[in-house]
C-alpha positions in Angstrom: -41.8 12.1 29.3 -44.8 13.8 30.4 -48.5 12.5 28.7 -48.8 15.4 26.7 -45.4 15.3 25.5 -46.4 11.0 24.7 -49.6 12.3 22.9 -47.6 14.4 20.3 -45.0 12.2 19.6 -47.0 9.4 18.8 -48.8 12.1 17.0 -45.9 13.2 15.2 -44.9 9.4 14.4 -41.5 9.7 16.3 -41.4 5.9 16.9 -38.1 6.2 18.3 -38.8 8.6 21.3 -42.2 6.3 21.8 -40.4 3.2 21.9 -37.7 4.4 24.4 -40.5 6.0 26.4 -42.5 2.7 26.5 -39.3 0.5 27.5 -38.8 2.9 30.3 -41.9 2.3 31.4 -44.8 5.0 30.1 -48.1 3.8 30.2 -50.2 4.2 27.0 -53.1 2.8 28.2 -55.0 6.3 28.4 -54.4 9.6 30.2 -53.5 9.8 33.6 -56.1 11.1 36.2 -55.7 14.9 36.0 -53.4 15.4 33.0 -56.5 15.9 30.2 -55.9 19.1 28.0 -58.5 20.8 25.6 -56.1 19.9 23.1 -56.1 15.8 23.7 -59.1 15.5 25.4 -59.2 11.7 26.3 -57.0 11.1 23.5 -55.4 8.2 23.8 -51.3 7.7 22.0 -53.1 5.0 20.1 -55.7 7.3 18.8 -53.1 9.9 18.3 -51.0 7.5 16.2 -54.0 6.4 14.3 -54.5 9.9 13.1 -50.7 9.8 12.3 -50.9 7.5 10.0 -48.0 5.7 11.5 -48.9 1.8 11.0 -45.3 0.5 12.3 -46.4 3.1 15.1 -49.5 2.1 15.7 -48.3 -1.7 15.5 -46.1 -1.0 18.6 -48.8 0.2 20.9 -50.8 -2.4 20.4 -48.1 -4.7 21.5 -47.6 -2.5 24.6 -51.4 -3.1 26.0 -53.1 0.3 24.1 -56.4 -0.7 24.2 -57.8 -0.7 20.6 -61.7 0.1 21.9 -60.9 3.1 24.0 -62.8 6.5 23.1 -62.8 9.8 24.1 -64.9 12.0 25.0 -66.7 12.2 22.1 -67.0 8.4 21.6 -64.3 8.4 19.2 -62.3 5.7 19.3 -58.6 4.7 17.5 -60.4 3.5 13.8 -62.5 6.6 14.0 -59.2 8.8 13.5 -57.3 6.6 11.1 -61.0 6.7 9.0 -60.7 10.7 9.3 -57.6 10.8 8.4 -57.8 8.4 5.3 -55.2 6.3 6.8 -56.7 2.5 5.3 -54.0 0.7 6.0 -53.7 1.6 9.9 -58.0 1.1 9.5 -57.4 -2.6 8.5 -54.9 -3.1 10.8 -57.0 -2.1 14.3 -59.9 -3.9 12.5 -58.1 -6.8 12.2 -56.6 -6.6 15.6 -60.1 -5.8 16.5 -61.5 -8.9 15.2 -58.8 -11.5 16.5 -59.0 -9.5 20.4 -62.7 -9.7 20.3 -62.7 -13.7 19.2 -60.5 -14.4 21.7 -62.7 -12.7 24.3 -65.7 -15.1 22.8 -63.7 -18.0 23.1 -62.3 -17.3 26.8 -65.8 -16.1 27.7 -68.2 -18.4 26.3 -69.6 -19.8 29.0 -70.0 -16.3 31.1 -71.8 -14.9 27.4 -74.2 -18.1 27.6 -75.2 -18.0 31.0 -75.8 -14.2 31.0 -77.9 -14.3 27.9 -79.8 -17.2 28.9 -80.6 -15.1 31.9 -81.2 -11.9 30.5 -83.8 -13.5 27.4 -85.6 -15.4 30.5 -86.4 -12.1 32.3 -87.7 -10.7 29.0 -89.8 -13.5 28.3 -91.7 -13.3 31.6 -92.3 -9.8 31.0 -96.0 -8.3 29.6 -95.5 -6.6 26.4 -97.5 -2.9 25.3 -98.7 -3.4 21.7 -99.5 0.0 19.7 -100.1 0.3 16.6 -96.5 1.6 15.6 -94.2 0.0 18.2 -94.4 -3.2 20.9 -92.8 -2.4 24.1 -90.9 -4.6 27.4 -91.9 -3.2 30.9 -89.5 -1.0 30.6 -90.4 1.1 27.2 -88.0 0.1 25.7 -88.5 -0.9 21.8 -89.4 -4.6 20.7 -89.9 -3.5 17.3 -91.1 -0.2 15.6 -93.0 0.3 12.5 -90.0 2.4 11.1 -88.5 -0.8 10.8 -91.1 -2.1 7.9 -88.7 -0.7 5.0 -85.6 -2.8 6.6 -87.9 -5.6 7.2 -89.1 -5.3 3.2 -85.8 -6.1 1.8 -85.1 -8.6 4.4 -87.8 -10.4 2.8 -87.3 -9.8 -0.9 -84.2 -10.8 -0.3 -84.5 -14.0 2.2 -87.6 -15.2 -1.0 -85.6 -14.5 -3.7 -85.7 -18.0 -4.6 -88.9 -18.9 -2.7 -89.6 -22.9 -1.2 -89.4 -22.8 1.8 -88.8 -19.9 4.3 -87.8 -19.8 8.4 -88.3 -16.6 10.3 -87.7 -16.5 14.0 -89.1 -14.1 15.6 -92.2 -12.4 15.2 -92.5 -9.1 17.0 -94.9 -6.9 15.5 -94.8 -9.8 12.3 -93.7 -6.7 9.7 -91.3 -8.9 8.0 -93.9 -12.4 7.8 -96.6 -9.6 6.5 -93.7 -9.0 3.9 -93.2 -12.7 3.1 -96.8 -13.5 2.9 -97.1 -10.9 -0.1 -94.5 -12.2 -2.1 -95.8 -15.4 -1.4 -99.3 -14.4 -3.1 -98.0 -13.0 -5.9 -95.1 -14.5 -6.8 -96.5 -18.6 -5.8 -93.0 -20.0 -5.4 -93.0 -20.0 -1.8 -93.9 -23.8 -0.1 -94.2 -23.1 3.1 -93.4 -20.0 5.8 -92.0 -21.5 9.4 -92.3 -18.6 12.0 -90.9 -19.6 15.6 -91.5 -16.6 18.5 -90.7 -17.1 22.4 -92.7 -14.6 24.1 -96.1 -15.7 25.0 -97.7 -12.4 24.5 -96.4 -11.9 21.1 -97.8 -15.5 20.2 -100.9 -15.0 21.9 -101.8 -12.3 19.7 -100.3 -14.3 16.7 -103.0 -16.6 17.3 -105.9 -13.9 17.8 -104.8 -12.3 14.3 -104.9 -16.0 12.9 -101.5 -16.7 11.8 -101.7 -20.6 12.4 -104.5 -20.3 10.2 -102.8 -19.1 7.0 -102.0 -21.2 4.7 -98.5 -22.6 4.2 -97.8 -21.1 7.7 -96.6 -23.2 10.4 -96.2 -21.2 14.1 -93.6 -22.7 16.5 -94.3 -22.0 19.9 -90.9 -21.3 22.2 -87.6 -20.1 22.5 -85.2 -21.1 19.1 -82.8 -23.3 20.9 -85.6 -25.5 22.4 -87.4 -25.2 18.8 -84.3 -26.2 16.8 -84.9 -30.3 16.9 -88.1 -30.0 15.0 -86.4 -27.8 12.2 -86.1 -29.4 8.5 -84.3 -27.1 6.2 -84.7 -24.2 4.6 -84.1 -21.8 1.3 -84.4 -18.5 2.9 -84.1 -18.1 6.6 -83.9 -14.9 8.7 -83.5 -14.4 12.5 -84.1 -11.4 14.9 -84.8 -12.1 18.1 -85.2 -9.7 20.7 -84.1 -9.9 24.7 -80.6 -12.1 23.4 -77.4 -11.1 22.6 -74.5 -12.0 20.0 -73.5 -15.0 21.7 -77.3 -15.9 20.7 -76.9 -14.8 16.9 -73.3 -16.6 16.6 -74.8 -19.6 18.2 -77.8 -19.6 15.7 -75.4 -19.7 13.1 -73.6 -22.6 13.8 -76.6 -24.6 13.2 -76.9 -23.2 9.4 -75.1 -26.0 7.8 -77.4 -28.3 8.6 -80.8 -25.9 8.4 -79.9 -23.8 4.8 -80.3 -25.8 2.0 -77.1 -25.7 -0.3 -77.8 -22.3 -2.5 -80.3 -20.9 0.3 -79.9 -17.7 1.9 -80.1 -16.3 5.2 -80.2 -12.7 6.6 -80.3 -11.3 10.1 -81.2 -7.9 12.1 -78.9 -7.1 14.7 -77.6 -3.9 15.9 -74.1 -4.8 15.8 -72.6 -2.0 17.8 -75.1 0.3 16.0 -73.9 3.4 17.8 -70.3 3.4 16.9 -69.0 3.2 13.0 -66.1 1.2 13.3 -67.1 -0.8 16.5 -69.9 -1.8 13.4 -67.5 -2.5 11.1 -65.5 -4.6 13.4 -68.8 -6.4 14.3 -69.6 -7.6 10.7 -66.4 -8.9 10.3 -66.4 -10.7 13.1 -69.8 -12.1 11.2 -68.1 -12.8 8.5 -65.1 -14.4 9.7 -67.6 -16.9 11.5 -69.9 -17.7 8.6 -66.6 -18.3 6.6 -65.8 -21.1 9.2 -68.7 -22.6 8.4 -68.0 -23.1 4.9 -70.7 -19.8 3.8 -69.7 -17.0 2.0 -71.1 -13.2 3.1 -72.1 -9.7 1.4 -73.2 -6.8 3.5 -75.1 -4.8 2.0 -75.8 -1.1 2.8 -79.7 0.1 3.7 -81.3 3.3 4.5 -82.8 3.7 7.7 -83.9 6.9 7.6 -87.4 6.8 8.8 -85.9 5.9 12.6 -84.5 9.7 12.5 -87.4 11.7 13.7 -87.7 12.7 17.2 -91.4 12.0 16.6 -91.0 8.0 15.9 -89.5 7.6 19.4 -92.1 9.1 21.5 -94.0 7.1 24.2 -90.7 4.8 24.3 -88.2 4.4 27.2 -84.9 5.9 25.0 -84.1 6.4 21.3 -81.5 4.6 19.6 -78.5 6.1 17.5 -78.2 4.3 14.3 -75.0 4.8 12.3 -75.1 1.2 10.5 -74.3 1.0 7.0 -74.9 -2.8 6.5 -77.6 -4.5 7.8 -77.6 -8.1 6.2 -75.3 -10.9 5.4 -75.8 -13.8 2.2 -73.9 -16.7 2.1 -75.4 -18.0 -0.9 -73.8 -21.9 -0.8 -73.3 -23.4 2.6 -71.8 -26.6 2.8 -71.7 -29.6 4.7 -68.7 -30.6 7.2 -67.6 -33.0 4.9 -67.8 -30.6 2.4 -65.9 -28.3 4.4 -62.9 -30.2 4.9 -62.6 -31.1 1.2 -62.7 -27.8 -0.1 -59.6 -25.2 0.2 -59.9 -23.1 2.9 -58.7 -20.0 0.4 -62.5 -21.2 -1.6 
């Protein structure tokens, strides 16, 4: 059976010609070198089934090695048809097959992750930093953080103060979201104290020229988060968004909650997760999820508009602009628990 012949039957949801073609050996992997149409350009049969509808289908495939990441040439990828297509149940399927493939990967990789990220977050550190007045930049242009950011970085902190005490923030950047805390904190007089903990020497440099360690209540921790972490108490609101790491960083943050949230506290978190890809996103903050669960924490995602980081203006004078199709850009688990907790309660809790 030729590819384009594959490509329609999966398509079609003949599950019977697909399966006989597989056990005699078709590949489903992607299309061959040289057998692309204008009709399935870089379609993959998975994709194809996806937009089928065909869970059984799309179930076999994925047995047979179909790769559930692969795009085409649009960037499309599997999910992105079955969304189109209104097909939920084949969506949670590839999502959950998404989620399990890509733990796996973390868990046979982990070492690889951490040695890469510790390298890659060294080299940014030693970098000098460009600060404007609407952006900080590395060497290379690219963004640190930009003042677009301020509206995300406003509900971060309504949200991470909701119940004032006291509040951890690690990293600084351009400080939009400690600016944020420190007005709540004024008017509202429930927060105790405001913890801030930045790596980069330039960024706390400057922290110290604008007086930071000088406010009151505020407590500036000099060095990278994982060095930092032994001097850490705990906290009622605690948000994290480092820059120069990677998710290995961000999952590894989080398995120190339990013992740094207070029971009822609540912790947010700016990451891209995948930002220019949908479903890659969605698989992403379920992957969150499923790993704050562990730890005995319940999560919301919440959606919030990021509309200011659309202009072409906002970009200029940096390296390259960023696609953002994110429609969640925070997590609450409003009771962690303790490992003794944890093995007491259900797991289904």
């Amino acid at each position: 059976m030729d590819y384009e012949e594959f490509l329609k039957n999966c398509l079609a949801g003949n599950i019977d010609k697909v399966r006989a073609a597989l056990e005699s050996g078709q590949d489903c992997t992607g299309p061959p070198e040289g057998t692309e149409t204008a009709e399935f350009d870089g379609r993959t049969p998975l994709m194809a089934a996806a937009s089928g509808g065909n869970k059984e289908l799309v179930t076999l495939l994925l047995e047979h090695g179909a790769p559930w990441n692969a795009t085409d040439k649009k960037g499309r990828c599997a999910g992105d048809y079955a969304v189109e297509a209104g097909h939920q149940e084949v969506v949670d399927l590839l999502v959950s097959f998404g989620c399990q493939a890509e733990l796996m990967l973390g868990l046979l990789e982990k070492r690889q992750l951490q040695q890469a990220s510790e390298t890659g977050n060294a080299e940014y550190l030693k970098q000098k930093l460009t600060f404007d007045t609407d952006k900080v930049l590395d060497e290379q242009g690219d963004a640190v953080m930009m003042e677009w950011e301020r509206p995300l970085m406003e509900a971060h902190a309504e949200f991470i103060c909701s119940q004032g005490g006291d509040i951890l923030n690690v990293g600084f950047g351009m400080g939009l979201i400690d600016e944020a805390i420190q007005r709540r904190s004024e008017t509202t007089r429930n927060i105790t104290s405001h913890t801030i903990i930045e790596a980069h020497p330039d960024v706390f440099a400057k922290m110290i020229s604008d007086g930071w360690d000088k406010k009151p209540g505020v407590t500036v921790l000099y060095g990278r988060w994982q060095e930092v972490l032994p001097q850490l108490s705990s906290y009622d609101g605690i948000f994290f968004d480092t820059y120069g790491e990677h998710y290995y960083d961000l999952s590894e943050f989080q398995s120190h909650l339990p013992r740094i949230l207070k029971r009822g506290g609540v912790y947010s978190f700016f990451n891209g997760l995948s930002p220019d890809n949908e479903f890659f996103h969605g698989v992403a903050c379920e992957i969150v999820r499923l790993e704050l669960r562990s730890l005995g924490m319940e999560s919301q995602f919440l959606p919030l508009p990021a509309e200011a980081a659309r202009g072409d203006s906002v970009w200029r004078g940096t390296a390259a602009r960023t696609t953002f199709r994110w429609r969640t850009l925070r997590t609450r688990p409003p009771r962690p628990t303790t490992p003794r907790e944890r093995h007491e309660r259900r797991p289904d809790r």
